[in-house]
Structures are given as C-alpha cells and as structure tokens.
Residue, then its C-alpha position, 0 to 999 in steps of 0.5 A: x465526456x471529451x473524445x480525442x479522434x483524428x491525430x491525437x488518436x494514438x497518444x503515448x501511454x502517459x495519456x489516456x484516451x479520455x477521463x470517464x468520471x474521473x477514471x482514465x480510459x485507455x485503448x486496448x492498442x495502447x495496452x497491447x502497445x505499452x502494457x498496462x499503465x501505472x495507474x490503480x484504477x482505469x478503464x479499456x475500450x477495445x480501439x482507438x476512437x478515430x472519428x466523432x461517433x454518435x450518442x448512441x455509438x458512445x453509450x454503446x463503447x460504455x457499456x462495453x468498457x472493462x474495469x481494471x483495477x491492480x491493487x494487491x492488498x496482500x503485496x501492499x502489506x508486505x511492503x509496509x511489513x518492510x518499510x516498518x522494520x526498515x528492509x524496503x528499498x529505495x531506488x528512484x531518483x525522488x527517493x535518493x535524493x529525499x535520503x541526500x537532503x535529510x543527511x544534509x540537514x541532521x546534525x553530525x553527532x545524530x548517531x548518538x542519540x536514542x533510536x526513537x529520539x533519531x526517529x523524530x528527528x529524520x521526521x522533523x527534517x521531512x516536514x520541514x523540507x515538505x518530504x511528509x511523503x517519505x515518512x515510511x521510509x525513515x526506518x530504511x533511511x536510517x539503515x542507508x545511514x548506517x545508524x542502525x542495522x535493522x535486521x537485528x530487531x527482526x528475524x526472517x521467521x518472524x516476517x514468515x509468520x506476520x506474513x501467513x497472519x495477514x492471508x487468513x486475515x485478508x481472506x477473513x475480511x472479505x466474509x466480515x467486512x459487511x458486518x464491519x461496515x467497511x469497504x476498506x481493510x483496516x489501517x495496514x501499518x497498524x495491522x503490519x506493526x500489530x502482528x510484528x509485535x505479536x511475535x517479537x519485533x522488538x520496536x526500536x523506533x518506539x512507533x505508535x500503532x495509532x495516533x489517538x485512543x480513539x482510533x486504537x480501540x476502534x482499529x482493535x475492534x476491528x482487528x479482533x473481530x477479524x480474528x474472532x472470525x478465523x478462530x471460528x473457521x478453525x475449529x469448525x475445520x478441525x472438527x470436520x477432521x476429526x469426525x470426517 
C-alpha cells in the first residue's frame, strides 16, 4: 500500500490520498474541503496522513475506514427512461462536440429517411469516429437536429407510470435477488425500454430490447420473476385490508 505524507499530504480532490485495493481513499479534510469526489466507489479516513505511520498504525486506519458508495439505481433509470425517449440533456463540451462531429459526417438528405434507418446511421457515424461512448444519446442527438420531436412518441403520464413501475420493481428485487443469484439489477435499458412498451411508447427508432434471443429470455425471466413477486405482496396487502 503507498502512503503519501509530508508535502504531498494535502492534494486537490482530483487525487486521492492513496489507492486501497483498487479503491481511492480520500481524507475527511478533502471531503470537508472540496465535497465529495465524482467517483462511485471510495474510501474516508478521518485525516491526512502527515508522516510514515507503523504497521500497526496503518492496519489500525483500515479498520477505521468508511465505504461510500453513491450509486442511485432509481436516478440512474430515470436518465436511461430519458435517454431512450430522446429527453436527456447534453451539456458538456465532450457531448456538444460528439452532437458537431456526428452532423459533420450525415449526409444532407438524412431527414429523409425512415426513423430507424436514421437511427443506425448516427450509430454508424459514432463507431466510425470512436464515439461508441455516445450510443445512448442518439435519440437526444436526433431531437438536437431536429429530425424528429421526440415528445410526440411519449406523453408525461407515461414516463409517471414506468416511473412508479420501476420503485416496486427496485424494491422487489433487493427480497429476490438471491434466488436470481444476482447481485446486480437486470439490464436498466431492457427494464426502462420494457415498461415503456407497456404502457405505449411508441418505439420510433425500432430498438431492440436485447441483442440475442438468448439473453431476452433469460432478461425476461428475470423481469417476470420480480413482478411475480410484487403481485404476491399485493394481494397479501389487499387482503390485510379487507380483513384487517
């Protein structure tokens, strides 16, 4: 484990203190100092380490140390929600300059095609000029072009709905996920795409909720499961209420 001490103690929030098994390990003064850091997943220890402690001192800090860890799944699916009916926003400079390359390089009668055959098209662009990054933003790029107007696929009330569908389901699978043997909740863009069908998206770029068969059923396994689940608990609540 490398320890950082003397002058390079006290370093911008960019840099951690020092990397524990992969994690970065910040001081509570640079959290206190900067807020907490853009990373995921790291690590706090209660001060800057100002000289080269002992092995115990060190195994002593460890046990010490508090995992943070800022992924929110039910924010994440609302951005995917988004960025699959082409709401989400691009603001960064990486971004606008992704939306200025891909309009470089489609060719000027583009508007005129099919929306799905467009679709590929941006997608095609993207792989070309390495943008693979981007792929989830195409349906928001093609509303920045003003090819099409993406809220005429979508009303509010239906992102309301996929919405409340994805709490129970988000709650749901933290009491199932064992029997899944997953410690991760299924694909969001096949969940988000999937409950947007439900309740009448209306698809325009033709997406696919899975690249192959396979991993549809077993995705569709899954989702059903969860929702086998939440139709168990209701009925149990309903009938607490009725005999209650």
């Amino acid at each position: 484990m490398k320890i950082l001490f003397g002058k390079n103690s006290f370093l911008k929030m960019s840099s951690p203190e020092y990397y524990e098994n992969g994690i970065p390990v910040y001081s509570k003064w640079q959290i206190d100092l900067f807020g907490p850091p853009n990373e995921i997943s790291y690590l706090v220890i209660d001060d800057v380490i100002t000289y080269l402690p002992s092995y115990a001192q060190i195994e002593n800090r460890l046990e010490n140390l508090q995992h943070v860890h800022h992924y929110d799944r039910l924010q994440r699916f609302n951005t995917v929600v988004l960025q699959i009916v082409g709401d989400a926003r691009i603001t960064s400079k990486k971004g606008l300059k992704c939306i200025k390359k891909v309009a470089k390089h489609l060719p000027a009668n583009i508007d005129l095609y099919p929306l799905p055959t467009i679709y590929q098209a941006v997608r095609h662009v993207m792989k070309l000029n390495g943008l693979k990054i981007y792929y989830n933003r195409i349906a928001t790029i093609l509303n920045e072009f003003n090819i099409t107007n993406v809220r005429m696929h979508y009303t509010v009330e239906i992102i309301n709905n996929v919405l409340e569908d994805f709490k129970k389901m988000h709650y749901a699978f933290e009491k199932i996920k064992q029997m899944l043997k997953r410690t991760y909740f299924p694909n969001l863009k096949f969940v988000a795409l999937k409950l947007l069908l439900k309740y009448g998206f209306e698809n325009p770029f033709n997406l696919k909720l899975a690249k192959t068969p396979a991993r549809l059923e077993k995705l569709n396994k899954d989702y059903d499961l969860i929702w086998k689940l939440i139709a168990e608990e209701e009925l149990i609540e309903y009938f607490s209420s009725v005999f209650d």
